[in-house]
C-alpha positions in Angstrom: 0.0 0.0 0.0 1.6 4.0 -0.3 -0.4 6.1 1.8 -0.7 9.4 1.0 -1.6 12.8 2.8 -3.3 15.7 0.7 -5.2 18.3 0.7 -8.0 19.2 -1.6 -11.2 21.3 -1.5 -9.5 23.2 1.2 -9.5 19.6 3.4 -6.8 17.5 4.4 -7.2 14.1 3.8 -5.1 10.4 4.2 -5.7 8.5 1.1 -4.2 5.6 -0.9 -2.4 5.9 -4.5 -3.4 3.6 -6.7 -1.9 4.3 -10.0 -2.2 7.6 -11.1 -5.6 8.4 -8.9 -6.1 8.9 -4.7 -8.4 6.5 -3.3 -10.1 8.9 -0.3 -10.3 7.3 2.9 -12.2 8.2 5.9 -9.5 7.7 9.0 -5.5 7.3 9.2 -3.5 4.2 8.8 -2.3 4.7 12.4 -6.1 4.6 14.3 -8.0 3.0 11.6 -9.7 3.9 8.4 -12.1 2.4 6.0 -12.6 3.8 1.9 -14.7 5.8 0.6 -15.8 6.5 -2.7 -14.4 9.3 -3.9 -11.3 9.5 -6.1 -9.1 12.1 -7.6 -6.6 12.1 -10.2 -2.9 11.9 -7.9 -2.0 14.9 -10.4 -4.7 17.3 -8.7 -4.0 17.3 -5.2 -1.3 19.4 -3.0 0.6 16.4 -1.6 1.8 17.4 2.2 4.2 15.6 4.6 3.0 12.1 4.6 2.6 12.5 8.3 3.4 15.0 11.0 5.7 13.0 14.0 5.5 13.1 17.7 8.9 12.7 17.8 11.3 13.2 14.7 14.6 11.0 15.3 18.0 10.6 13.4 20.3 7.8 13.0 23.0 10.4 11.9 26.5 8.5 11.0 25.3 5.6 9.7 27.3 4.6 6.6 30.6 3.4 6.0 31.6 6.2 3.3 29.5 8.9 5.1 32.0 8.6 8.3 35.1 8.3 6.2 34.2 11.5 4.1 33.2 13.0 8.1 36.7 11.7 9.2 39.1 13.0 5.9 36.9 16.5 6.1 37.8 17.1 9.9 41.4 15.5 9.3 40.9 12.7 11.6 41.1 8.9 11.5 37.1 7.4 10.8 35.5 5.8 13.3 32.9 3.7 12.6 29.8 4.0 15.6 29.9 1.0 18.2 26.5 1.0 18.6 22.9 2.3 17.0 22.9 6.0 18.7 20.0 8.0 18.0 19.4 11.8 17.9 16.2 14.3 17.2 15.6 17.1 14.3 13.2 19.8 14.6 9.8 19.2 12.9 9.5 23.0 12.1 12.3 22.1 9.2 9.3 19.6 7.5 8.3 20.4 3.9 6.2 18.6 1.4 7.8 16.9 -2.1 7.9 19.5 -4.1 7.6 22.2 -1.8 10.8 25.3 -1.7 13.9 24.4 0.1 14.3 28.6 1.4 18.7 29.1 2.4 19.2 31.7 4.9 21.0 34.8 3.1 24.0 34.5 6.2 24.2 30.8 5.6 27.4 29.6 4.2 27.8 28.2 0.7 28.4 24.9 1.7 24.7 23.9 2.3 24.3 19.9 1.6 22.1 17.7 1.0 21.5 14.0 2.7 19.6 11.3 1.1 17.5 9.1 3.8 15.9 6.1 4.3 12.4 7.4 6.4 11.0 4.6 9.1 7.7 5.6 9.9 6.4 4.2 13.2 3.0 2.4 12.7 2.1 1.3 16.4 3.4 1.7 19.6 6.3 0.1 20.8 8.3 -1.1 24.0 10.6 -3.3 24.7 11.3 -4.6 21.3 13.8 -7.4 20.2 15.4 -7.4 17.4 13.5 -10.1 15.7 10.0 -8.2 17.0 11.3 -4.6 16.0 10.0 -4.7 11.9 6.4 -5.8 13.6 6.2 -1.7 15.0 6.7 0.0 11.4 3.7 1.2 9.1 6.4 1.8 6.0 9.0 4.1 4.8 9.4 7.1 2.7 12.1 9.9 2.4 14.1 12.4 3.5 16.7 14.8 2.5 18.5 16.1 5.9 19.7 19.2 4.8 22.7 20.6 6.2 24.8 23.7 6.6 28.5 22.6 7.2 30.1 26.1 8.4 27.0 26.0 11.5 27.2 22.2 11.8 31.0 22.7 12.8 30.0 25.3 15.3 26.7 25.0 17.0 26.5 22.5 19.5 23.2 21.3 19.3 23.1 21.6 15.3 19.9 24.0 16.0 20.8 25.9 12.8 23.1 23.4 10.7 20.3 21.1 10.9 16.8 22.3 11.9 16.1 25.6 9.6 13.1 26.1 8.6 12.4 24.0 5.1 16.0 22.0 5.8 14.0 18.6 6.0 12.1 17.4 3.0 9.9 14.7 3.5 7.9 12.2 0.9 6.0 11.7 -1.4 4.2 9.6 0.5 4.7 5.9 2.6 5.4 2.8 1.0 4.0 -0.3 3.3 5.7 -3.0 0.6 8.8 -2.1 0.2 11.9 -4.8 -0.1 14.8 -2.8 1.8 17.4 -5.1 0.2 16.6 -4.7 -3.1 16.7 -0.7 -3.0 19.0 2.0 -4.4 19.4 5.5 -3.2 20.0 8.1 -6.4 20.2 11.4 -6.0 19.7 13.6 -9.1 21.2 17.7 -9.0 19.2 19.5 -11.8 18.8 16.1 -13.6 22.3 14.8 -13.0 23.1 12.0 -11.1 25.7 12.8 -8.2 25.5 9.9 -6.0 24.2 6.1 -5.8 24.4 3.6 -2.6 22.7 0.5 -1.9 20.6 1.8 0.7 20.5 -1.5 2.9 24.4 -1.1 3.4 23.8 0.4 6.9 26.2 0.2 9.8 23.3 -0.3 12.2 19.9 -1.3 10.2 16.6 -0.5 11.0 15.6 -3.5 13.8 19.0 -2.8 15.6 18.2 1.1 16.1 14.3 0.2 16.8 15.4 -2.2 19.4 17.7 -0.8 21.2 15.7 2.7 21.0 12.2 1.1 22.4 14.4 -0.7 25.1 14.8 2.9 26.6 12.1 5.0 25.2 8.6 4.3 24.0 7.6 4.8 20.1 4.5 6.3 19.0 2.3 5.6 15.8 3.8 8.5 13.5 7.1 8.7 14.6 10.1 8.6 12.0 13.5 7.7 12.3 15.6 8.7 9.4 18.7 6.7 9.2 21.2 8.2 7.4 23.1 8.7 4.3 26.2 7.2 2.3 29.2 9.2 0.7 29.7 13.2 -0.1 27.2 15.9 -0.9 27.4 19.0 -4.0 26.9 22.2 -2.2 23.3 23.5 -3.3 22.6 26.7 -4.6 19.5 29.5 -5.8 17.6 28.1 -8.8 18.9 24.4 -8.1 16.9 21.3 -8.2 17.8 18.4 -6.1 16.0 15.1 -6.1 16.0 11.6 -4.3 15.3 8.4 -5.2 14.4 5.5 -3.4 13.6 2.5 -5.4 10.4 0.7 -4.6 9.6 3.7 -3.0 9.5 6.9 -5.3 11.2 10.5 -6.3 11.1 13.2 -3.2 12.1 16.4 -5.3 12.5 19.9 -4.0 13.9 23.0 -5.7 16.0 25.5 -3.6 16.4 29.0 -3.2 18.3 31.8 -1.7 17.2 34.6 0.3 18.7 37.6 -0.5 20.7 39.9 2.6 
């Protein structure tokens, strides 16, 4: 199933895509929901982000490359992470596929994108082994963690390098079937291809963070934990287009501009 949430008629609405049309339903697919009858062409509604979380959590270094291009930028020997360590983003940074990633005018040039793997949440979960942990998630979709490298190296709680306003892209929408080991992660800057990783190729994969998370911490229906992203980034700039793909998933793409001083 991909789940999607829209608006249309001035109403937002969860529905379910089913080739190129929205199948309406009445409901969530985190408290229940049954159809409806009414469908729309997929092309006429304002996608949104698939879903608003309680709690908005980051895997962070997760990925072989991603550490050793971390490491060789700070001059320092990588170190992989010893065990699945989790951290938060601001939910104020959440935009919609398609909607305007908006740079400060006193950020940096180096302003970066991060292709992600989204876990969403689908009911609430304590306590869970590793072998349980895939039982809690509805599906996955996208992210892009957007990221400002002179701030990131500076600000001790990343408030700015990571959590602007618009800095986290989210969709299109949630995939329930998706086959995590058969997937690729593309990303595409203005229609060329700058980057490609299996996406499975974690350090720590999705039941190891989910288990050792809800041994500590309870997870809500809704929640998503983005976990990561492999290799090196282009800087982004006005006018550019960057997009993600996830296949079995879909195309989160965003175009990006500049405020001016």
């Amino acid at each position: 199933m991909r789940w999607v949430r829209y608006e249309a008629d001035a109403r937002v609405a969860y529905g379910l895509v089913e080739g190129e049309e929205v199948a309406e339903v009445r409901g969530d697919p985190f408290e229940g929901y049954e159809r409806t009858a009414a469908r729309r062409p997929l092309a006429s509604v304002r996608l949104l982000v698939p879903v608003m979380p309680r709690t908005f959590y980051a895997a962070g270094l997760n990925y072989a490359e991603h550490v050793m291009a971390v490491a060789n930028r700070r001059g320092e020997a990588p170190k992989l992470p010893k065990a699945a360590d989790i951290g938060y983003r601001g939910v104020n940074g959440l935009i919609a596929h398609g909607e305007t990633i908006v740079i400060p005018a006193d950020a940096s040039e180096r302003v970066q994108y991060e292709a992600e793997l989204v876990v969403v949440i689908g009911r609430k979960a304590k306590h869970l082994s590793e072998a349980e942990a895939l039982s809690c998630v509805l599906g996955y979709t996208i992210g892009n963690d957007l990221s400002e490298r002179s701030w990131q190296a500076s600000d001790r709680t990343l408030w700015r390098a990571k959590c602007c306003d618009t800095f986290k892209p989210m969709g299109p929408w949630i995939e329930t079937d998706f086959d995590l080991g058969a997937a690729q992660t593309i990303v595409r800057l203005n229609g060329e291809e700058t980057l490609r990783f299996r996406t499975h190729r974690m350090v720590f994969g999705v039941a190891a963070f989910i288990s050792r998370m809800s041994r500590y911490m309870t997870l809500y229906p809704g929640d998503v934990i983005w976990m990561g992203t492999e290799g090196t980034s282009e800087n982004l700039k006005h006018g550019d287009t960057v997009e993600i793909e996830i296949t079995g998933i879909g195309v989160l793409r965003n175009p990006v501009v500049r405020v001016n001083a």
